[in-house]
C-alpha positions as protocol buffer text, in pm:
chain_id: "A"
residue {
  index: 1
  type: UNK
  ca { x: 9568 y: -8464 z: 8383 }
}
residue {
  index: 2
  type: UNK
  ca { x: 9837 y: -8255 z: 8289 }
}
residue {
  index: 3
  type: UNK
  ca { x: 9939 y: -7909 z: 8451 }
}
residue {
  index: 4
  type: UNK
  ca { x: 9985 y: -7664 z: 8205 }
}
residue {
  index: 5
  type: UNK
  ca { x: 10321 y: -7504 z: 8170 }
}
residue {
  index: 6
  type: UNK
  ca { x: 10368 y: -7127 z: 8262 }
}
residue {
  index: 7
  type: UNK
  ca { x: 10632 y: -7081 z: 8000 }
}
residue {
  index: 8
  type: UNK
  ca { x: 10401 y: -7207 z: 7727 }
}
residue {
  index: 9
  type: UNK
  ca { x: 10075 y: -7055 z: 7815 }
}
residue {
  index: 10
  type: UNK
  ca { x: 10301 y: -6700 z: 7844 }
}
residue {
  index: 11
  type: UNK
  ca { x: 10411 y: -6760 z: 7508 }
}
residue {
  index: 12
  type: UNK
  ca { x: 10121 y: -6860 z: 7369 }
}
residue {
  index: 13
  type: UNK
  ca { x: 9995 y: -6489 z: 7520 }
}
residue {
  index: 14
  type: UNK
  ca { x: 10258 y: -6321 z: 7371 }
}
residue {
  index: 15
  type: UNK
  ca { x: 10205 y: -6462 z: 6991 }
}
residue {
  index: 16
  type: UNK
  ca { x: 9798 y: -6437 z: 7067 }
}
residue {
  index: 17
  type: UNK
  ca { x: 9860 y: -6045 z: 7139 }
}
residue {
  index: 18
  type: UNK
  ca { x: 10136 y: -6050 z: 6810 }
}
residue {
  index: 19
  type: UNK
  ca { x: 9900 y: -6159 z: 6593 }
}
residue {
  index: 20
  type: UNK
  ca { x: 9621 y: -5884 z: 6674 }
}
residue {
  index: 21
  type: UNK
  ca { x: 9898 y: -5640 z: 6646 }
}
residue {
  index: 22
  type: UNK
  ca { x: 9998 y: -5730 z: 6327 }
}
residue {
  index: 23
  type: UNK
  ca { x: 9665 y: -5761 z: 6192 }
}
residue {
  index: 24
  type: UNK
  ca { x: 9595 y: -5407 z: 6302 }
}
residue {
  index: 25
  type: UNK
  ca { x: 9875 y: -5295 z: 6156 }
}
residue {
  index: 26
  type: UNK
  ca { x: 9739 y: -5391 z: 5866 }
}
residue {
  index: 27
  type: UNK
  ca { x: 9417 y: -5255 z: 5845 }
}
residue {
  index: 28
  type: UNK
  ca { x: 9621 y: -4929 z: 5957 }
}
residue {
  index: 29
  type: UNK
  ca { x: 9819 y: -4950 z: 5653 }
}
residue {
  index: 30
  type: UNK
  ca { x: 9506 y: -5013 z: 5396 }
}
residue {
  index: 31
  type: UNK
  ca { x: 9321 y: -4765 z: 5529 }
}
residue {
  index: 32
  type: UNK
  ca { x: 9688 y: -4539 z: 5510 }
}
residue {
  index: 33
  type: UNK
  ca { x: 9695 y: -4659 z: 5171 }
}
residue {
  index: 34
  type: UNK
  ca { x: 9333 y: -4585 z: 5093 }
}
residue {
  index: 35
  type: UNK
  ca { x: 9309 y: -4237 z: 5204 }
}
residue {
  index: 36
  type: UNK
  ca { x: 9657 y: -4143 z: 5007 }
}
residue {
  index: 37
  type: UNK
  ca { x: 9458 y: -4314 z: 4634 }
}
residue {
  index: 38
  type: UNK
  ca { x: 9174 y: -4109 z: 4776 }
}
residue {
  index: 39
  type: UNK
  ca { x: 9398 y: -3764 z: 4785 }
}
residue {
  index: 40
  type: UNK
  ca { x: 9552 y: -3850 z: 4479 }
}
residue {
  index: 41
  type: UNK
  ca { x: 9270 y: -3887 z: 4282 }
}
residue {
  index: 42
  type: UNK
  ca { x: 9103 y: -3628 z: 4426 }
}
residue {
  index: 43
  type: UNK
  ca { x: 9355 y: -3357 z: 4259 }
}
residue {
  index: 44
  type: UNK
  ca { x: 9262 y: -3508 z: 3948 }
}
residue {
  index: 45
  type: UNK
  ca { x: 9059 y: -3309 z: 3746 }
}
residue {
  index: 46
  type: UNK
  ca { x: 8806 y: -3591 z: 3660 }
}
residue {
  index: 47
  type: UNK
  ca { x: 8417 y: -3602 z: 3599 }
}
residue {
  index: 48
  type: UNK
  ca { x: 8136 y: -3849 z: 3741 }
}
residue {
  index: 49
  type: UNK
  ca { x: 7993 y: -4092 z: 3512 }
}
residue {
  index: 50
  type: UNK
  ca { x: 7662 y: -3966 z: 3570 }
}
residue {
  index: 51
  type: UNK
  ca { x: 7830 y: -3603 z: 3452 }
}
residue {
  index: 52
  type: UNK
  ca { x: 7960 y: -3780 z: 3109 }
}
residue {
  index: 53
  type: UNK
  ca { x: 7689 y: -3939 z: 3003 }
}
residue {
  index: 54
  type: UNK
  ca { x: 7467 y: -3615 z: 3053 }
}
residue {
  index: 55
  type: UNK
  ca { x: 7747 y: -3409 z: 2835 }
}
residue {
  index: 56
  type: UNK
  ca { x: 7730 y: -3744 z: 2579 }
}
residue {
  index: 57
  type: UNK
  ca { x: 7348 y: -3716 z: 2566 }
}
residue {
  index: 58
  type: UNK
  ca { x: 7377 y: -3361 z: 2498 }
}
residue {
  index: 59
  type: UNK
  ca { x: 7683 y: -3359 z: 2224 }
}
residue {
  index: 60
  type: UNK
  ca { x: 7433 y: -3655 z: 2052 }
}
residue {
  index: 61
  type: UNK
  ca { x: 7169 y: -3382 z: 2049 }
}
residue {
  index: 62
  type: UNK
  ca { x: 7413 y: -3095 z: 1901 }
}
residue {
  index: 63
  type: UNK
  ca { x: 7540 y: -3345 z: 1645 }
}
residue {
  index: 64
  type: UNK
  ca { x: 7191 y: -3439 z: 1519 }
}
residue {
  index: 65
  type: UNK
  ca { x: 7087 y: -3081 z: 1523 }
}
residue {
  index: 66
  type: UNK
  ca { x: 7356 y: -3015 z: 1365 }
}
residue {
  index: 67
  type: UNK
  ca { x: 7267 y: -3265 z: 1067 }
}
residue {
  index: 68
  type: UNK
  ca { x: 6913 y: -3160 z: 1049 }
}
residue {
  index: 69
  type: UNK
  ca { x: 7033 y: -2767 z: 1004 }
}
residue {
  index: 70
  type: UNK
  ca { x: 7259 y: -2929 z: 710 }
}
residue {
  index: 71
  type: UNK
  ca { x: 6999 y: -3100 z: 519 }
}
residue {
  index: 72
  type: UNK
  ca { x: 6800 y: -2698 z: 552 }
}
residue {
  index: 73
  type: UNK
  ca { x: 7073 y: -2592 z: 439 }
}
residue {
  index: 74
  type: UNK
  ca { x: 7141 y: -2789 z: 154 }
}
residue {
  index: 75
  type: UNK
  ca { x: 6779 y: -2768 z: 33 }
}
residue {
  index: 76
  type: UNK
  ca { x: 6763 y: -2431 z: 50 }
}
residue {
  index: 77
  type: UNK
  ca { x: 7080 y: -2383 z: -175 }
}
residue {
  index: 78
  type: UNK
  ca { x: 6924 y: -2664 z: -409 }
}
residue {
  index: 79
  type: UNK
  ca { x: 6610 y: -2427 z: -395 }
}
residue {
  index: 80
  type: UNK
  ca { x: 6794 y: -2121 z: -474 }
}
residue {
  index: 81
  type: UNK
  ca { x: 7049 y: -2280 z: -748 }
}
residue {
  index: 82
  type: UNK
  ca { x: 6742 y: -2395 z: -907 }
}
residue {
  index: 83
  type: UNK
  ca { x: 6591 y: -2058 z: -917 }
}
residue {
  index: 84
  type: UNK
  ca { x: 6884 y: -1868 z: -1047 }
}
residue {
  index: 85
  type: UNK
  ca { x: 6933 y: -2121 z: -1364 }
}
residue {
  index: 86
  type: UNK
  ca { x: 6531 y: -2039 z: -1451 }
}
């Protein structure tokens, strides 16, 4: 059986305790990262899907509204043109 050697089993230590620095550096720097997209968009003046689609449902309605107060319209000047020419 071997002994095992002090020198090795230090560095092995050393690039053990490396290794779960660096990789919580790196979360560090995601979450860094995360929280600075997270600011930035946050000064954006931007809406929630949920909040478009309720302003698309309701600029659908307008628009067919819209259409069916044309067609009234356009009747009633039919109407009235066809009075006038009597």
């Amino acid at each position: 059986m071997q002994s095992e050697n002090p020198l090795l089993a230090d560095i092995s230590k050393l690039l053990n305790s490396a290794a779960g620095t660096v990789a919580g550096m790196g979360r560090e720097a995601r979450d860094a990262v995360r929280e600075r997209v997270k600011e930035g968009v946050g000064g954006l003046d931007l809406v929630s899907r949920e909040e478009f689609d309720t302003v698309k449902l309701m600029a659908a309605k307008a628009r067919e509204e819209n259409e069916a107060l044309k067609a009234r319209i356009d009747a009633l000047e039919a109407a009235l043109n066809a009075k006038v020419k009597k």
